[in-house]
C-alpha positions as CSV (number, residue, x, y, z in Angstrom):
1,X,93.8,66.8,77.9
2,X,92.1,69.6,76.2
3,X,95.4,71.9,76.8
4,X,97.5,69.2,74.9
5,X,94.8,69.3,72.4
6,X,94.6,72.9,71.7
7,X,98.2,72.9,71.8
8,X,98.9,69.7,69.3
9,X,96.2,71.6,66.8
10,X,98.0,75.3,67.4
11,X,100.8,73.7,66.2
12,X,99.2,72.0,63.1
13,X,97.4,75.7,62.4
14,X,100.5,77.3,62.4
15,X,101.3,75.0,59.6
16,X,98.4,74.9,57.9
17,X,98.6,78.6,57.6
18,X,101.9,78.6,56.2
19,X,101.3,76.7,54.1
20,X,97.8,78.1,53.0
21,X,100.0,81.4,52.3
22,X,102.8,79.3,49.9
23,X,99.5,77.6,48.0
24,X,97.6,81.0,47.6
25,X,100.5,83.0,46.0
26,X,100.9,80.0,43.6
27,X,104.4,78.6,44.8
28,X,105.5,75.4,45.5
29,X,106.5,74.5,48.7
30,X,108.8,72.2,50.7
31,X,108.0,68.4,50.3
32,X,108.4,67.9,54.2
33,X,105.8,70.3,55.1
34,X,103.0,68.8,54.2
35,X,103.7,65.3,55.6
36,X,104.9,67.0,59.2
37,X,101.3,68.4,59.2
38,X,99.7,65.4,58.7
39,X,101.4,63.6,61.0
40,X,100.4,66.2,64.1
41,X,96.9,65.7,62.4
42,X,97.0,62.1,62.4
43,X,98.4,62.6,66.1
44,X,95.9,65.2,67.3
45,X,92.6,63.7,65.5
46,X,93.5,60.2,67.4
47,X,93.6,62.5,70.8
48,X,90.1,64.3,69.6
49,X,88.4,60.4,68.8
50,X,89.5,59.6,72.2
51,X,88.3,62.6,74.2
52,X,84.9,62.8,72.3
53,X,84.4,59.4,73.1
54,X,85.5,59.9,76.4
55,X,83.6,63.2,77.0
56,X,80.2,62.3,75.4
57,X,77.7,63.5,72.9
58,X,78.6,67.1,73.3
59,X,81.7,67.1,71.5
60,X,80.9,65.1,68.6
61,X,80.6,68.7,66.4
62,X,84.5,69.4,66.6
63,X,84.6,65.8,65.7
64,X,82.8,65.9,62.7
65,X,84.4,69.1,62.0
66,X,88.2,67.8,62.0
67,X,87.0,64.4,60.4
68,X,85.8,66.2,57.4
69,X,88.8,68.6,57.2
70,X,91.2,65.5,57.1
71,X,89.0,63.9,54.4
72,X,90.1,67.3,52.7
73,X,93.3,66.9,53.2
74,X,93.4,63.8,52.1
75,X,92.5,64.9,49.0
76,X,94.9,68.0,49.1
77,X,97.5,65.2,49.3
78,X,96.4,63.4,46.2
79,X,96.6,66.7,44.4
80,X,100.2,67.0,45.9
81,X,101.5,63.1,45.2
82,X,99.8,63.5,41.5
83,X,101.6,66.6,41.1
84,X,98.4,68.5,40.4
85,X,97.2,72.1,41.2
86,X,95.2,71.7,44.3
87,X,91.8,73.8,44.0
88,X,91.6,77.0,45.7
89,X,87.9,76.7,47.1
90,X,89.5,73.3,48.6
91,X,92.8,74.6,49.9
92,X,90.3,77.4,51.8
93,X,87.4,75.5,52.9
94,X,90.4,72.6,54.8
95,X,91.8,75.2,56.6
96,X,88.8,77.0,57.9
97,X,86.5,73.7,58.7
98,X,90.0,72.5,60.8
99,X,89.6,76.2,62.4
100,X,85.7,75.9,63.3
101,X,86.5,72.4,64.6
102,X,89.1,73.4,66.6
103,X,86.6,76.2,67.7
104,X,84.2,73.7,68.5
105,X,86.6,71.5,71.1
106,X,87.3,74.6,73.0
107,X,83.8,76.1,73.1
108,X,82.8,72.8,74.7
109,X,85.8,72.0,76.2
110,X,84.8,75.4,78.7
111,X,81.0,74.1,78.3
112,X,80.3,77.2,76.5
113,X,78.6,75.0,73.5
């Protein structure tokens, strides 16, 4: 479970990243590309609710973690539908809490946490 995990949120990094690049040198990017990522987050949060819940109290940080980086993305896709200039600080900060949570599930995941 953790391997798909890990491998699910790899594949939603690599995205991320992307498109953390295309945001930072003040493009615009493809319309596709942000709704593709969401829907491997939407897919790989529903995994992480159902192995915390599953695993116990220890992995409730990652948890948290992703929870509050898809409330910022959320937001990012306000900015996006609304045709507004997402915020730097908020573009940064979702990508690296969704990094620390995903961290998080594999520090605990090899009960290193």
């Amino acid at each position: 479970m953790v391997t798909m995990l890990t491998g699910v949120f790899a594949m939603s990094s690599l995205l991320c990243f992307y498109l953390l690049s295309i945001m930072l040198h003040n493009k615009r990017h493809p319309i596709l590309l942000p709704i593709i990522h969401g829907g491997i987050v939407v897919l790989a949060l529903s995994m992480v609710i159902r192995y915390a819940t599953n695993t116990g109290p220890a992995n409730t940080e990652g948890l948290v973690l992703f929870l509050l980086a898809a409330f910022g993305g959320v937001l990012l896709i306000y900015k996006d539908i609304h045709e507004q200039q997402a915020p730097r600080w908020l573009v940064i900060s979702h990508s690296l809490i969704s990094t620390l949570g995903m961290l998080f599930l594999v520090l605990s995941s090899l009960n290193l946490f």
